[in-house]
C-alpha positions in Angstrom: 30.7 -7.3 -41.8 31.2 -3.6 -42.2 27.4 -3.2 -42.5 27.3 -4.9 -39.3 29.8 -2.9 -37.8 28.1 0.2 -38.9 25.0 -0.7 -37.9 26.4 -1.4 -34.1 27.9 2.1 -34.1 24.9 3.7 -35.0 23.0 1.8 -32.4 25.9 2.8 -29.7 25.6 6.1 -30.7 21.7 6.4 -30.7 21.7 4.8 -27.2 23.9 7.4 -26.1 22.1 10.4 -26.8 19.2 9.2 -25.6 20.8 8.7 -22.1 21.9 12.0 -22.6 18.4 13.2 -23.5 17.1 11.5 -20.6 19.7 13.1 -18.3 19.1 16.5 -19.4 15.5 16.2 -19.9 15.5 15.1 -16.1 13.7 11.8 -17.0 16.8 9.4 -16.4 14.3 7.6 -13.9 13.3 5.9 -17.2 16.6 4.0 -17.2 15.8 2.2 -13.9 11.9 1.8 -15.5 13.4 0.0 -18.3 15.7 -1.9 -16.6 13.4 -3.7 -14.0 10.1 -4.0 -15.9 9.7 -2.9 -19.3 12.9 -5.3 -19.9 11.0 -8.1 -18.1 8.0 -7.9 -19.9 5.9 -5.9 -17.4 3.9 -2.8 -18.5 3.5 -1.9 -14.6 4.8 -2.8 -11.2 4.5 -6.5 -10.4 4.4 -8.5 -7.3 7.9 -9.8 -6.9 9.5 -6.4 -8.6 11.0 -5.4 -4.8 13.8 -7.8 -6.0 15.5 -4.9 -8.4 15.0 -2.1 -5.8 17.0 -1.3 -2.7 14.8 -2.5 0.1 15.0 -1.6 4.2 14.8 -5.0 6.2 12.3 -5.1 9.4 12.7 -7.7 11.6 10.3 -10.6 12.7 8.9 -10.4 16.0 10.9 -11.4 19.1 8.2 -13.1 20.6 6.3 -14.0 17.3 2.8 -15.2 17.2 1.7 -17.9 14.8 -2.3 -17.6 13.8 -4.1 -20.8 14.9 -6.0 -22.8 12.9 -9.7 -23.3 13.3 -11.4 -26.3 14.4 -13.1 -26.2 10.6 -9.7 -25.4 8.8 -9.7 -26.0 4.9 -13.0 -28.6 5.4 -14.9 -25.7 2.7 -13.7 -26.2 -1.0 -13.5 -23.0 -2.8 -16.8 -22.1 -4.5 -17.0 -22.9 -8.4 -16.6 -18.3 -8.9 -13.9 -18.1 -6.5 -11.7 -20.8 -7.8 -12.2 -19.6 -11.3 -11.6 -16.0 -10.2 -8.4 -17.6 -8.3 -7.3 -19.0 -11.8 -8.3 -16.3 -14.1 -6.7 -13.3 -11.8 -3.5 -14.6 -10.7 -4.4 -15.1 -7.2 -1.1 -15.9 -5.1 -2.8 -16.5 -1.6 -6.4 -16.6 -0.2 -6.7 -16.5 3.4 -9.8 -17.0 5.5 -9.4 -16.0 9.4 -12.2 -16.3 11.4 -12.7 -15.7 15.1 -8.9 -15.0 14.7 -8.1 -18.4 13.2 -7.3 -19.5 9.9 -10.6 -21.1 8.6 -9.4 -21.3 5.1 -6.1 -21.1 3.1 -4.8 -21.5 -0.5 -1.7 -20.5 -2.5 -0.9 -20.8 -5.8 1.6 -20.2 -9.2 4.6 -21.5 -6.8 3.8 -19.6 -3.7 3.4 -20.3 0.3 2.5 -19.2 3.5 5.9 -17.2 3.9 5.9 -16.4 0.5 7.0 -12.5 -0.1 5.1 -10.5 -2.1 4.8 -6.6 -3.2 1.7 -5.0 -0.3 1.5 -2.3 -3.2 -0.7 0.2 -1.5 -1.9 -1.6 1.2 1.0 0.3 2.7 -0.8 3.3 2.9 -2.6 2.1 5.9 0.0 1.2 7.8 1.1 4.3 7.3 -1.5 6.7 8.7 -1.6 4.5 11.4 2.0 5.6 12.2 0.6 8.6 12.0 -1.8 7.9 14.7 0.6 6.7 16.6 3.0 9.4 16.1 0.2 11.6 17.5 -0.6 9.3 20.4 3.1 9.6 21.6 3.3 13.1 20.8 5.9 13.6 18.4 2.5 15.5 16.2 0.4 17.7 18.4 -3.2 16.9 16.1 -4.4 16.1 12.9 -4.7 19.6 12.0 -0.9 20.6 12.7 0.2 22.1 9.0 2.0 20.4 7.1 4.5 23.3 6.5 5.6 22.7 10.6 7.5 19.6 8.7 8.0 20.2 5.3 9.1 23.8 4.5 8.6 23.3 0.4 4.4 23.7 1.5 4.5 27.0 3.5 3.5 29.6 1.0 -0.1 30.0 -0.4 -2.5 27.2 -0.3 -0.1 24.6 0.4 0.2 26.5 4.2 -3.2 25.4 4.6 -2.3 21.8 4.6 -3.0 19.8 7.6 -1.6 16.3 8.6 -4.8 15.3 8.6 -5.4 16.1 4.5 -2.5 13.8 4.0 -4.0 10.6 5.9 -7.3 11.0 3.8 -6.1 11.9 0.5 -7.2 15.9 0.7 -3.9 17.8 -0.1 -5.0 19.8 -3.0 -1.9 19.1 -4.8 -1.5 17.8 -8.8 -0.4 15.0 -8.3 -1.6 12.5 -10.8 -2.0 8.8 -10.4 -1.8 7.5 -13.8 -0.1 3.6 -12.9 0.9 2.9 -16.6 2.2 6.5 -18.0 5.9 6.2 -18.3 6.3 10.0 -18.0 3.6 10.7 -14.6 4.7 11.8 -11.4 3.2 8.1 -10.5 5.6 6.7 -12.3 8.5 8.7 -12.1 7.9 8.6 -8.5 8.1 4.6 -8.1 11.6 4.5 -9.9 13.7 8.1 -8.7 16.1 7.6 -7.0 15.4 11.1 -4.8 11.6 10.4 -4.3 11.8 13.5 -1.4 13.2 15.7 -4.4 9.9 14.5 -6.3 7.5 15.1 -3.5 9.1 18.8 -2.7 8.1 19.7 -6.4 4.3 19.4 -6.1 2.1 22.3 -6.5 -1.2 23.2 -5.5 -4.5 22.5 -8.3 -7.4 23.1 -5.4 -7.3 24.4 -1.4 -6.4 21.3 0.7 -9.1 19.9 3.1 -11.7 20.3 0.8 -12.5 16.9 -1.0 -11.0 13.7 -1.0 -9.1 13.0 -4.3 -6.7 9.5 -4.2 -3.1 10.8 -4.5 -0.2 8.2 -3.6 1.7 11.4 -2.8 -0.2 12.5 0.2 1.1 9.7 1.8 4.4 9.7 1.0 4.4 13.8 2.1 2.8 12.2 5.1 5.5 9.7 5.6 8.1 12.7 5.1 6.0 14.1 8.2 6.0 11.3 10.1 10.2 11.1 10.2 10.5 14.2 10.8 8.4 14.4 13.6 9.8 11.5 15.3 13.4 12.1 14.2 13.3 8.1 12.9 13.3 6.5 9.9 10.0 5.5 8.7 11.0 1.4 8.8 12.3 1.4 12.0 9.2 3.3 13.3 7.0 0.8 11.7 9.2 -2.0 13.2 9.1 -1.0 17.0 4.9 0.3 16.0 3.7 -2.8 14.9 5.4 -5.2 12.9 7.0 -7.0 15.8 4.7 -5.7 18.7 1.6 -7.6 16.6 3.7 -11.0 16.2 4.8 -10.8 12.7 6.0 -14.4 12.0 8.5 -13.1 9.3 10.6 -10.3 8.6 10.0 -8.2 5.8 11.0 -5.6 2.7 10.4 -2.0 2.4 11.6 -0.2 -0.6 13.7 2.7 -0.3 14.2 5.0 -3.3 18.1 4.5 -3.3 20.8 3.6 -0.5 22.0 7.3 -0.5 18.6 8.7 0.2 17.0 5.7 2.0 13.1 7.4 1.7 10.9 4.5 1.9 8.3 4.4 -1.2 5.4 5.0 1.8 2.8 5.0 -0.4 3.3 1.5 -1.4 6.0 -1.4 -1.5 6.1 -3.4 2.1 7.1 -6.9 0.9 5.2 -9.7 2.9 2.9 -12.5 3.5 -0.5 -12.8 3.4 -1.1 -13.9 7.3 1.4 -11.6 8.7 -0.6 -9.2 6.5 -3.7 -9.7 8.3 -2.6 -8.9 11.6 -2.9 -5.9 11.2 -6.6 -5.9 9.5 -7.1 -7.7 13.5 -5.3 -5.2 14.9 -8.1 -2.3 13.5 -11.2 -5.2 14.0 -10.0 -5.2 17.2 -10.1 -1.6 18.1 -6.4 -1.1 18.3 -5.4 -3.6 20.8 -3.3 -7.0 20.7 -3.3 -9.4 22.9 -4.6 -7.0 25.8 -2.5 -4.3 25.1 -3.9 -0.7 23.8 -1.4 -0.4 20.7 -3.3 2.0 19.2 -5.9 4.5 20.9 -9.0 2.9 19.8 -10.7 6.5 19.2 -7.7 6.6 16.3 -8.8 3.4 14.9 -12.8 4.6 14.6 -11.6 7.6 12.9 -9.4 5.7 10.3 -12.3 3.7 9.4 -15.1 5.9 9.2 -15.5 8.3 6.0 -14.1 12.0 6.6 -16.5 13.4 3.5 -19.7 12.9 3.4 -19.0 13.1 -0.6 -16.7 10.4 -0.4 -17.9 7.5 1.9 -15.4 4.9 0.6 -12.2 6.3 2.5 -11.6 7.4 5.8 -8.1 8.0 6.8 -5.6 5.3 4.9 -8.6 2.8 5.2 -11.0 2.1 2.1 -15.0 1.6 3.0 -17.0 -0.6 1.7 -20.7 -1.4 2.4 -22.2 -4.9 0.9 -24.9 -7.6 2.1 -26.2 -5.0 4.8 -22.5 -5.3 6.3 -19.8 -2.4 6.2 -16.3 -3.8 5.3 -13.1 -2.1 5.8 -10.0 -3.2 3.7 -6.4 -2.2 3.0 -6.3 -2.5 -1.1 -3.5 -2.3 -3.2 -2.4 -2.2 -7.1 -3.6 -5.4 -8.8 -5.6 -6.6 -6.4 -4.3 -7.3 -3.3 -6.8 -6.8 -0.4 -7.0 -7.5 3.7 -10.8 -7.1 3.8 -12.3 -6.6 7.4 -15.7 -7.0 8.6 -15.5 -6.6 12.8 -18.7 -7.7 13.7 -18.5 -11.1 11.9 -15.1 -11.6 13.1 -13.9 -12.4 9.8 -10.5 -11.2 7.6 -9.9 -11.9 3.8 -6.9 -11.8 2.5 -5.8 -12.2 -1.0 -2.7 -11.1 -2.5 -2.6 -12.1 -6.7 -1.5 -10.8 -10.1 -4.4 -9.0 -11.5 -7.7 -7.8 -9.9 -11.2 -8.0 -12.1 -11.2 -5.8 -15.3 -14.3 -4.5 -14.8 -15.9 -2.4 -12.3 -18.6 -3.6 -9.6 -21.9 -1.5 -9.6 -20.8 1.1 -7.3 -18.3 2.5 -10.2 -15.9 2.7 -6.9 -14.5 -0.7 -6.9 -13.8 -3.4 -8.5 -15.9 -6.7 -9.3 -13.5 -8.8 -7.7 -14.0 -7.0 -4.4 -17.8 -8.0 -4.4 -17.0 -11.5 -5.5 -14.6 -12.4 -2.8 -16.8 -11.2 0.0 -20.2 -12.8 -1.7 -18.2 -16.3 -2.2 -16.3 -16.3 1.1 -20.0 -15.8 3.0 -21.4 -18.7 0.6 -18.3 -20.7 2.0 -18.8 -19.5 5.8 -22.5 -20.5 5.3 -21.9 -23.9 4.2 
């Protein structure tokens, strides 16, 4: 009993000074990171994690808009490759829409239509689109205003040479390094700190901004710093009067905030949704930014997003990944562990799917994923059929 009591002690005592350590080393964000995955037998962020953060809500639309089903709806079984892909990745949803209608749907592991789920960094193109739009009302005169008109922490040196415009397609310059499963990366410590604007402000300059395309989750949370402060409004509420509720969304939905006190919203990923209320706005951009008849987005805007700003770097434009396959060029929103709203305008057809994992191995461009390839080669098979 004593050795038992001694042993507890020690324990209490150990756990202590490394809380301590963690405090003063400035890496208390650990505490969260241990708490609400390590502790739940994650190694990374996971789909349903916006349950142990503190989330903004955003409203359904007032007038909300369900997708139709097509005349053809769910008559196409999954190819034999897509429902073992399904199976093997942890697909959640897989969602057909074709000529705007639901052709095809699926869910899986305990999931439905309404179904919330972690968008990951899909977010990031909803976010330069607020950009967009911020610059379409005027609240940001171009995409080459400087950075350092919004965020003071970038005026000196290079960092005065940042434009808006680096932030929307990944060209800051800064150091920030996205390394998903390093406890101790700005990545990481950016996903669980509880001041993520205190992170952002620490950045320094590696290379001169507007130069090359490098994928930083940071240049779109800076850009989201922009964005409020340009517009004087918090980022969810922006994104709620933008185009959650003006494109129909059926259901309300999540956005993580890095803590009640700061209320930042992690813009770079972490929108809690459905897969259909997902896709509206992969419509939205096939359909040159308008809904329903109404221009909600300059359309010139939406050909810049999806068209490749270096010629170095053809497979992102601004907060839209590119891809070109079967003589077709794709666009797609893409987030951690595979979830996807793939576009392809002049077929008139979205994918969505939303899911655990995505393929371990790369596809033949050394850009993407296998899976990627696969879910557009098996979804044509099934369109075909």
């Amino acid at each position: 009993m004593k050795f038992i009591k001694k042993l507890f002690k020690f324990l209490f005592i150990l756990v202590g000074l490394l809380i301590i350590v963690l405090y003063v080393t400035d890496t208390d964000y650990l505490i969260k990171a241990v708490r609400t995955i390590y502790l739940k037998g994650h190694t990374t962020a996971f789909l349903e994690d916006y349950k142990e953060f503190d989330n903004q809500a955003i409203k359904a639309s007032d007038n909300p808009q369900p997708w139709p089903n097509h005349k053809a709806y769910n008559t196409v079984e999954p190819t034999k490759a897509l429902a073992k892909a399904n199976k093997d990745w942890g697909t959640i949803a897989y969602v057909i829409i074709k000529n705007d209608s639901v052709w095809f749907e699926e869910y899986y592991d305990g999931f439905g239509e309404d179904s919330k789920s972690n968008s990951f960094s899909m977010a990031k193109s909803y976010v330069s689109g607020l950009m967009f739009k911020a610059i379409q009302e005027g609240y940001i005169k171009s995409l080459n205003q400087p950075v350092c008109d919004f965020l003071p922490a970038f005026c000196e040196g290079e960092a005065a040479k940042m434009t808006v415009g680096d932030l929307s397609s990944m060209a800051s310059g800064t150091n920030w390094d996205e390394a998903y499963y390093s406890p101790l990366s700005i990545t990481t410590r950016a996903y669980f700190d509880d001041d993520l604007a205190k992170v952002m402000n620490g950045l320094e300059m590696e290379t001169e901004p507007g130069k090359a395309f490098k994928y930083a989750s940071g240049d779109t949370q800076m850009l989201a710093m922009v964005i409020e402060k340009a517009t004087d409004k918090k980022l969810y509420d922006y994104f709620e009067e933008s185009f959650w509720k003006p494109l129909g969304s059926e259901n309300s939905t999540l956005w993580q905030v890095d803590s009640e006190g700061h209320d930042l919203v992690k813009a770079y990923c972490c929108i809690a949704s459905n897969a259909k209320d997902f896709a509206r706005y992969g419509k939205l951009f096939k359909d040159h930014g308008r809904w329903n008849g109404k221009q909600i987005l300059d359309s010139s805007y939406v050909a810049m997003s999806v068209k490749p700003r270096f010629k170095e770097s053809p497979e992102y434009g601004y907060g839209w990944w590119l891809h070109h396959q079967m003589g077709k060029d794709f666009f797609m929103m893409r987030g951690h562990l595979g979830q996807y709203v793939i576009v392809q305008p002049e077929d008139n057809v979205i994918i969505v799917r939303l899911g655990h994992q995505k393929s371990p191995n790369m596809g033949s461009d050394g850009v993407y994923t296998y899976d990627i390839s696969l879910y557009i080669d098996e979804d044509y098979e099934m369109l075909n059929k």
